[in-house]
C-alpha positions as CSV (number, residue, x, y, z in Angstrom):
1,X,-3.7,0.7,21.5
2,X,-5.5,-0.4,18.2
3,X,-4.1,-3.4,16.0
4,X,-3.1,-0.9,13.2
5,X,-1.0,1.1,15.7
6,X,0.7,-2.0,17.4
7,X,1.1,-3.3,13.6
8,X,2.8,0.1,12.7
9,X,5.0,0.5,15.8
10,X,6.1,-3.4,15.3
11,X,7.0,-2.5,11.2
12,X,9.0,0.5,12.8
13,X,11.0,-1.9,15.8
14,X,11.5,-4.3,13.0
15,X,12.8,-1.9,10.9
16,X,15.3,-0.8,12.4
17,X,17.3,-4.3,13.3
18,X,18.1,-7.3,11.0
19,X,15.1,-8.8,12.1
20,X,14.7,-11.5,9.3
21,X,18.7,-12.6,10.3
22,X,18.0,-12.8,13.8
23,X,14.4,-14.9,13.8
24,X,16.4,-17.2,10.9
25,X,19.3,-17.9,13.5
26,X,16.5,-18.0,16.7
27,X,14.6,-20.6,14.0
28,X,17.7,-22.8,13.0
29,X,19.2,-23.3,16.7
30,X,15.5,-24.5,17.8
31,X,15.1,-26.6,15.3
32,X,18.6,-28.3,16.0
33,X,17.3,-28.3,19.7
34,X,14.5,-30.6,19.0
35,X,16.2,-32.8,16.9
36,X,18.8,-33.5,19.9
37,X,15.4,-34.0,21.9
38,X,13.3,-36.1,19.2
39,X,12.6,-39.8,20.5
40,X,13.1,-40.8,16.5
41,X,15.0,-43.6,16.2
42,X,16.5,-42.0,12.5
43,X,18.9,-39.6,15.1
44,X,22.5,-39.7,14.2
45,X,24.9,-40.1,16.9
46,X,27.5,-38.3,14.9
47,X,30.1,-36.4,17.3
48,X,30.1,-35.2,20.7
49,X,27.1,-35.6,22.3
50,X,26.2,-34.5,25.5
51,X,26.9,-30.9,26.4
52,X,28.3,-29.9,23.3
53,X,25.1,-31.2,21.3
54,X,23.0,-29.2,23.6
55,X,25.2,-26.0,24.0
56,X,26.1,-24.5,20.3
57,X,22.2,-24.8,19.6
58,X,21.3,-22.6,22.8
59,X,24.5,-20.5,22.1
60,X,22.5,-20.5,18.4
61,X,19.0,-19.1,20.1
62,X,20.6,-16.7,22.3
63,X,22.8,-15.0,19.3
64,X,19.7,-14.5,17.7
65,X,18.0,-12.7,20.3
66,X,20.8,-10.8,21.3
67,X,20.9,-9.5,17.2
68,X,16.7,-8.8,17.6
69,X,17.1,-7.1,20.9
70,X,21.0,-5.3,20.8
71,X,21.6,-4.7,16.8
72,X,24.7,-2.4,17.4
73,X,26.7,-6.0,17.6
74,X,25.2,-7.8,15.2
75,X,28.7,-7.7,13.3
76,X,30.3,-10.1,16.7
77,X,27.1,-11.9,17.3
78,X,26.6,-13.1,13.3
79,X,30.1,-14.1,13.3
80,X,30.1,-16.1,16.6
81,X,26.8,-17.5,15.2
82,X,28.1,-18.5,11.9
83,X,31.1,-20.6,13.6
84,X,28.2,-22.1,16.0
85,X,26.0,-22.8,13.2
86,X,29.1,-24.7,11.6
87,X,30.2,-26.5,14.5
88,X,26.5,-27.7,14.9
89,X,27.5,-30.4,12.2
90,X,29.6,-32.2,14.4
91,X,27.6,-31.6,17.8
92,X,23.8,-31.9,17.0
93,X,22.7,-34.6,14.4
94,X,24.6,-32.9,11.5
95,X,23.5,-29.5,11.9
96,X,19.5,-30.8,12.9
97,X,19.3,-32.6,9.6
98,X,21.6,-29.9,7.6
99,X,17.9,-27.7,7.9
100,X,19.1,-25.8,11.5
101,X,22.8,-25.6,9.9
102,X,21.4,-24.3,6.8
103,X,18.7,-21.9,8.8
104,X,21.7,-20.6,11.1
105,X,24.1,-20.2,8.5
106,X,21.3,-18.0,6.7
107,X,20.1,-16.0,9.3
108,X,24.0,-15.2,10.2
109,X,24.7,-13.7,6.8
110,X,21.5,-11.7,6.8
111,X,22.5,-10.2,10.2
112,X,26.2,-9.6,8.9
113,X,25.1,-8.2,6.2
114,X,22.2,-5.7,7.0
115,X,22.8,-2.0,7.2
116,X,21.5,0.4,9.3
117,X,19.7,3.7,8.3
118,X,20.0,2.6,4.7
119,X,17.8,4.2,2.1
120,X,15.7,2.0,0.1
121,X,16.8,1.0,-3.3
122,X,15.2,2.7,-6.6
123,X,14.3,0.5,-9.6
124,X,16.9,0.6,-12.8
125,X,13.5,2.3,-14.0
126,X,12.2,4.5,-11.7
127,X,16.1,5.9,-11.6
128,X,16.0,6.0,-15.7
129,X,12.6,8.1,-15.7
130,X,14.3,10.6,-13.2
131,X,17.3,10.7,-14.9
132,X,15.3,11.3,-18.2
133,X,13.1,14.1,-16.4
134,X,16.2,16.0,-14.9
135,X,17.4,16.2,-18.7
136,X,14.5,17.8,-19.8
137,X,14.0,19.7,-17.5
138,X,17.6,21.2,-17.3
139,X,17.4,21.2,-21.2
140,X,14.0,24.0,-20.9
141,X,16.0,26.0,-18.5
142,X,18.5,26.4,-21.3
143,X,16.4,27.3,-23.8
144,X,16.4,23.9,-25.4
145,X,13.3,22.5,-27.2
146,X,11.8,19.6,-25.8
147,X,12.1,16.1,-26.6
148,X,8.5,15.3,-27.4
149,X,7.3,18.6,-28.9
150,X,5.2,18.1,-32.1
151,X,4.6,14.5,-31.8
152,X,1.0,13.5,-31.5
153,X,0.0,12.5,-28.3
């Protein structure tokens, strides 16, 4: 398999799943992760620590590949998410430095919010010029004259 086939079949996979919602959420728990694990001595001991701090970040990761890999329920997984993401503040070194709350929080909207088998959105222009050609174009069927006739080009 050539790069350019592997590159199309990936845009296809991708495609079809809220893909930039479920690497967001994947990204935010992992950075929340390492902040619990950094040996800075700027970490906040804010909360429970222990299994808590550790838990809702992995719970964090594994929504997010569960919305890649299974996006029928990304609907339960971005909410479960969202309230993991949230509860990260008082677990995990405010939320990993508010970045991993903030990346979580993100990626659970984007998931929530993504629609299946959606077509793509038409510019207010392109939809204007089609709208404008369907008129003149149903306006010659009827006889009409057309817009533009007899002005210079």
């Amino acid at each position: 398999m050539t790069f350019t086939q592997w590159r199309d079949r990936f845009h296809g996979w991708r495609g079809h799943r809220p893909f930039a919602g479920g690497v967001l959420l994947v990204l935010g728990g992992a950075e929340i992760l390492v902040t619990m694990k950094a040996p800075l001595p700027v970490i906040l001991h804010v909360g429970m620590q222990g299994l808590a701090g550790y838990l809702l970040p992995t719970l964090m990761v594994l929504c997010g590949l569960l919305i890649l890999f299974n996006p029928t329920q990304r609907l339960f997984y971005s909410i479960i998410a969202i309230m993991l993401s949230l509860g990260t503040w008082l677990t995990s070194n405010i939320g990993g430095f508010v970045i991993g709350l903030l990346m979580g929080a993100v990626g659970s909207c984007l998931a929530f919010g993504w629609v299946p088998d959606q077509e793509p959105r038409q510019s207010r222009r392109k939809r204007h010029q089609e709208k404008q050609t369907e008129h003149t174009v149903q306006s010659v069927h009827k006889g009409g004259h057309l817009p533009e006739a007899g002005r210079p080009a």
